[in-house]
C-alpha positions in Angstrom: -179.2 -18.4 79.2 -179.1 -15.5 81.6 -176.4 -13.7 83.7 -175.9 -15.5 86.8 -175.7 -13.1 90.0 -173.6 -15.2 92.6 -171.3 -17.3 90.6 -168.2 -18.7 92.7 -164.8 -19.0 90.3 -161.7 -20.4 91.1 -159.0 -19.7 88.2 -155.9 -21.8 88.6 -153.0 -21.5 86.9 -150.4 -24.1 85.9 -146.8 -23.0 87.2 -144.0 -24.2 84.8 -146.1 -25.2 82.1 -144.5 -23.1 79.2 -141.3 -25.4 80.2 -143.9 -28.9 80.3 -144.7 -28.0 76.6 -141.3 -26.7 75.4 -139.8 -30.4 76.8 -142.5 -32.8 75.4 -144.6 -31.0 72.9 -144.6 -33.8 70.4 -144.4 -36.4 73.3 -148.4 -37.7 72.6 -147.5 -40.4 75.3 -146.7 -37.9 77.7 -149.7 -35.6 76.7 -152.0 -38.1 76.9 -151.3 -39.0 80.4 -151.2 -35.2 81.6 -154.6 -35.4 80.1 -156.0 -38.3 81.9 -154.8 -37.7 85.0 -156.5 -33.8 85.1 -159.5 -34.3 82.8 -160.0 -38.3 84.3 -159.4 -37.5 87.7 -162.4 -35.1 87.5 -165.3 -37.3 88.0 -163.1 -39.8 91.0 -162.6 -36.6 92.9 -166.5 -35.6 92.8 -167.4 -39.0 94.0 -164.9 -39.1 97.0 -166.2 -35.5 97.9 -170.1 -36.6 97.2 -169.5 -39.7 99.8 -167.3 -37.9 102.2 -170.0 -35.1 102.7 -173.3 -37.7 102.1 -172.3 -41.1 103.1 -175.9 -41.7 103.6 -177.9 -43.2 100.7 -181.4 -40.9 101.2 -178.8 -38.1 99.4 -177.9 -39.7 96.3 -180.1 -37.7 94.3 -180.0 -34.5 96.5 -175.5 -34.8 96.0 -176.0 -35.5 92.2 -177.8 -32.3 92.0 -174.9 -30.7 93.8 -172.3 -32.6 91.5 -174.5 -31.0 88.5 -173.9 -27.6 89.2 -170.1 -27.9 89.4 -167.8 -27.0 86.1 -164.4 -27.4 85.5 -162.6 -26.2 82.5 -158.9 -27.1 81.2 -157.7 -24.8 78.9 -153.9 -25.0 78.1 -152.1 -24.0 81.4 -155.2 -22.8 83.7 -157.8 -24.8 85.2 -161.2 -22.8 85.8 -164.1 -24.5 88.1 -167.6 -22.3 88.0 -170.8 -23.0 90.8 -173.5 -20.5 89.9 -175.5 -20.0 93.4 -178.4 -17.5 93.0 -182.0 -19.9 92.0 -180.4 -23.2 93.3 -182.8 -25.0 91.3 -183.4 -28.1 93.9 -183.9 -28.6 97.9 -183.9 -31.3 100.5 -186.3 -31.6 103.4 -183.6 -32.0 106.1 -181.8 -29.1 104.6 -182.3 -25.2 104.6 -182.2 -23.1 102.1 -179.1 -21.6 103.3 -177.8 -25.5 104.1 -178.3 -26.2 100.8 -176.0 -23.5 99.7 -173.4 -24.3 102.1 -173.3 -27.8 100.7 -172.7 -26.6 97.4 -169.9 -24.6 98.3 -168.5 -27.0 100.1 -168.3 -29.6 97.6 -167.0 -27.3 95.5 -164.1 -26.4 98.0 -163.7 -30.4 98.5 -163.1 -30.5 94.5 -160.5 -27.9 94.3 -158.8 -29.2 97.3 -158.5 -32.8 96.0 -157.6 -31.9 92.7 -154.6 -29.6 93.6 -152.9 -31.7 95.7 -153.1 -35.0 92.8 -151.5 -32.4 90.4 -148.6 -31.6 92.4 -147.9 -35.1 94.0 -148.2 -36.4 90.7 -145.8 -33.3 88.6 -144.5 -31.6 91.2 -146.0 -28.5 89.7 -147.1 -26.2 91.8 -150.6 -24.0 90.9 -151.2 -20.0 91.8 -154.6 -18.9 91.2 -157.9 -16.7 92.9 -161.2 -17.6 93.8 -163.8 -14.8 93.6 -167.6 -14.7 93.4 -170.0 -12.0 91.6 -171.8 -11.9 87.9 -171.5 -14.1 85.5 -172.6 -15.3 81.9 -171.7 -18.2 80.0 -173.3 -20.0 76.9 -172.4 -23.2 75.2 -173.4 -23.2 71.5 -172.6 -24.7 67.7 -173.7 -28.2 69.3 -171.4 -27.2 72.7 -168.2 -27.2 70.2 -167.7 -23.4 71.4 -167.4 -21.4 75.0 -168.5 -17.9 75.1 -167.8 -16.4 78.4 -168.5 -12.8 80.1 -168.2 -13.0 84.2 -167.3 -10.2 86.7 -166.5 -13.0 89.1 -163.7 -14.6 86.5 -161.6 -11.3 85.9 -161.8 -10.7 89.3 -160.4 -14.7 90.0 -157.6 -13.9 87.6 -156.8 -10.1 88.9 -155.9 -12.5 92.4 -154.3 -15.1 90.3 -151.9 -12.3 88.6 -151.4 -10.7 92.1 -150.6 -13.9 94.0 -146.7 -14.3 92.8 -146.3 -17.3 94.6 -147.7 -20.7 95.0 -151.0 -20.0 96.6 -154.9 -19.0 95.6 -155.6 -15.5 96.6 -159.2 -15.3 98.2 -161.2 -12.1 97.6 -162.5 -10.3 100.8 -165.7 -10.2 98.8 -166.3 -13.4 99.1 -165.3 -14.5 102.3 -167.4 -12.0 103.8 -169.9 -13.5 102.3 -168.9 -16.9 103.2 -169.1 -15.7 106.8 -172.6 -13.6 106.4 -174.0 -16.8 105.4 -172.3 -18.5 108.8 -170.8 -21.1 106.5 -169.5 -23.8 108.8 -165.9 -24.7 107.6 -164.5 -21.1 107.1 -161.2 -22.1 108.9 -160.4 -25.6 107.2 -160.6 -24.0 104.3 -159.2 -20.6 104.4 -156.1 -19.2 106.1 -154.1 -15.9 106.9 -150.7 -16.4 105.0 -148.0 -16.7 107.4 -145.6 -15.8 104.8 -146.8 -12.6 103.6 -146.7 -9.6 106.1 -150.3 -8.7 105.0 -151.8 -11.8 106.3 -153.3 -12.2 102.8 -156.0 -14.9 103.0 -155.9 -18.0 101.0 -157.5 -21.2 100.2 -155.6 -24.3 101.9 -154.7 -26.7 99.2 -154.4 -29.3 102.1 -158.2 -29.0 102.8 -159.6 -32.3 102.5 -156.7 -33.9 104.1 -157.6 -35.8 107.5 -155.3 -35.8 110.6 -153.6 -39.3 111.2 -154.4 -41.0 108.8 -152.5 -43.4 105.7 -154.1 -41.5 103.0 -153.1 -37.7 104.4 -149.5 -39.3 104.8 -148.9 -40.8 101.4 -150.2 -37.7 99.5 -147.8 -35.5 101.6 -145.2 -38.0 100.8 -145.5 -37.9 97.0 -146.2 -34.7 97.0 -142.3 -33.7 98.9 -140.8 -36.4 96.4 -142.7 -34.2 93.7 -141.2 -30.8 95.1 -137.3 -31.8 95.9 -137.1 -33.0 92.1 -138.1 -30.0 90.8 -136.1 -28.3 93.6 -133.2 -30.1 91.9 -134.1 -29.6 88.3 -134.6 -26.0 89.2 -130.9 -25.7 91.6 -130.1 -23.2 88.9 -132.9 -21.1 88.9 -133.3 -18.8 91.5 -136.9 -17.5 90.8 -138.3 -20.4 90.2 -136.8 -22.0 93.5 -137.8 -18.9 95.4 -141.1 -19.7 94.8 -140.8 -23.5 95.1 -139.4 -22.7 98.6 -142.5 -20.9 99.7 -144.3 -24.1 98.9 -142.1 -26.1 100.9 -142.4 -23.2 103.9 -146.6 -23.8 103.6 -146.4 -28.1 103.0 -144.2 -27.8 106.1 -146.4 -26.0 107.8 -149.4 -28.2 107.0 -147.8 -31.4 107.3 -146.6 -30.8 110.8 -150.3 -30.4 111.5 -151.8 -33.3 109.5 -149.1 -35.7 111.0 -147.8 -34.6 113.6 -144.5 -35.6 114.7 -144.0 -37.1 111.5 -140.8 -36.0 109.8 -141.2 -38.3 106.4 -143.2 -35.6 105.0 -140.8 -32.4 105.7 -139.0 -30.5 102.9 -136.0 -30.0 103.4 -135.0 -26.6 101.4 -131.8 -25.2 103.1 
């Protein structure tokens, strides 16, 4: 193993989750579901990105190569996903170098994007987390039954995680300069300037992979708003959780008023 020099990581964390396993911790039918649906929905979302960003067949083994460098991790209440980038150890003729990387990070980007918005349409939890890139060293070992990691790149994901407060993945400036050195082509569907925060903090759009007009961006927007007003309700009482639950809605609003427009089945209602 060796210390990778350009390793992208998102860490995501899990927002009411103390209060999941406080409800239902010896609820195994309730656990087991929670597990399927973030462990099992791993491999569907890879796919959907894969043929979204390769719908030709002459990439199948060129987009399994991409899917091999992804890694997701589930432990407890966060959700880590790793893409190591320096020595990408396979090409494509009609890709570049520099191509090649771009399709990596975008499938990555794809992944994180689908994944967040299943969680909350199907909880209602909302996720806070950072996404950094820098140095990083991890090692599988005792036949892959233990994890021994040491990455610049993952304090520096959590440091934004801690500092984001509300529902939202901090981006670090390192990073998206870098994004943009490389000229990577997407830098605005998948980033944004927060208009909620006066310092125009800049964060990764959960709604990413969403397309405009269509059935399938509508009925994730839908669950997800049926998600958001129960726990709005379960939460009437509670008036940091809801403060933060209310940023949320301000973003889906946002969002959804772009994905659909003038489509009002989707809006969150949070006066």
């Amino acid at each position: 193993m060796k210390i990778h020099d350009k390793t992208i990581v998102c860490y995501l964390d899990i927002l009411g989750y103390t209060n999941i396993v406080k409800a239902h911790y010896d609820n195994i039918e309730l656990i087991k579901e929670l597990e399927s649906l973030m462990v099992g929905s791993t491999s569907g979302f890879i796919q959907k990105a894969r043929k979204h960003l390769f719908p030709d067949t002459i990439y199948e083994d060129y987009s399994k190569q991409i899917i091999d460098l992804l890694n997701i991790k589930f432990i407890s209440d966060s959700i880590i996903f790793t893409l190591p980038l320096d020595n990408i150890p396979f090409s494509h003729e009609n890709y570049t170098e520099k191509e090649t990387e771009s399709n990596c990070i975008m499938m990555l980007l794809y992944f994180i994007s689908m994944f967040c918005t299943l969680f909350i349409s199907h909880t209602g939890y909302c996720v806070r987390g950072g996404i950094s890139i820098g140095k990083h060293y991890e090692n599988n070992f005792n036949e892959e039954k233990s994890l021994f990691v040491f990455s610049q790149a993952y304090i520096k994901a959590y440091q934004l995680e801690r500092k984001a407060n509300t529902p939202r993945v901090l981006v670090d400036k390192v990073l998206y300069d870098y994004l943009a050195k490389i000229h990577f082509p997407k830098l605005d569907k998948f980033f944004f300037q927060d208009f909620q925060d006066i310092s125009r903090s800049i964060c990764f759009d959960f709604y990413a992979h969403l397309i405009k007009d269509t059935y399938e961006a509508k009925q994730v927007l839908e669950e997800i708003k049926r998600g958001i007003v129960l726990n709005l309700q379960q939460n009437s009482g509670d008036t940091k959780i809801l403060s933060k639950l209310k940023y949320f809605a301000n973003y889906h609003n946002e969002k959804a008023t772009k994905v659909i427009p003038g489509d009002r089945d989707a809006i969150i209602e949070t006066s």
